[in-house]
C-alpha positions as CSV (number, residue, x, y, z in Angstrom):
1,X,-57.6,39.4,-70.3
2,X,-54.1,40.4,-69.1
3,X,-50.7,37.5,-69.3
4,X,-49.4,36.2,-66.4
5,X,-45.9,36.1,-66.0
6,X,-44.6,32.7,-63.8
7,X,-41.4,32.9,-62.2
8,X,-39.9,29.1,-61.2
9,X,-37.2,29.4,-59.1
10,X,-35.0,26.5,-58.0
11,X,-31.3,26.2,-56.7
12,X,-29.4,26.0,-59.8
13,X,-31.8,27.8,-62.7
14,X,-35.1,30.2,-62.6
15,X,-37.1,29.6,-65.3
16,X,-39.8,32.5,-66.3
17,X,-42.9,31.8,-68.4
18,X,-45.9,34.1,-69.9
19,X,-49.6,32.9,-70.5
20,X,-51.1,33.3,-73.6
21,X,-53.8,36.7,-74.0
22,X,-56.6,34.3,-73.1
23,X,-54.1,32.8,-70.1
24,X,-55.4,28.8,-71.5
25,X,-51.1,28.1,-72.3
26,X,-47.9,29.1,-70.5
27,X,-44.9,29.3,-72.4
28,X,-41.2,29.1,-71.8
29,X,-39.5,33.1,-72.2
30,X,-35.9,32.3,-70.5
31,X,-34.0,30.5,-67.9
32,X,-30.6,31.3,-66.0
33,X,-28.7,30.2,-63.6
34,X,-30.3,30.7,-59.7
35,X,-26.3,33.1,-59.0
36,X,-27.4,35.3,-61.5
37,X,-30.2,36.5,-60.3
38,X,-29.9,37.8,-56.8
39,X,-26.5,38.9,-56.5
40,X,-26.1,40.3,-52.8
């Protein structure tokens, strides 16, 4: 099976996540702050 990356995005942090191979547990990869991510 392939991973699933999850992207949580809320006003001050995004927090992104990747399942397992067998996609049964998510896991934490990284979080930073909302600003930093889409800088227009």
């Amino acid at each position: 099976m392939a991973r699933l990356i999850a992207i949580d995005y809320g006003t001050k942090r995004v927090g992104l996540a990747a399942t397992d191979p067998l996609q049964i547990i998510a896991s934490a990869l990284d979080t930073v702050h909302a600003k930093d991510v889409l800088v227009f």
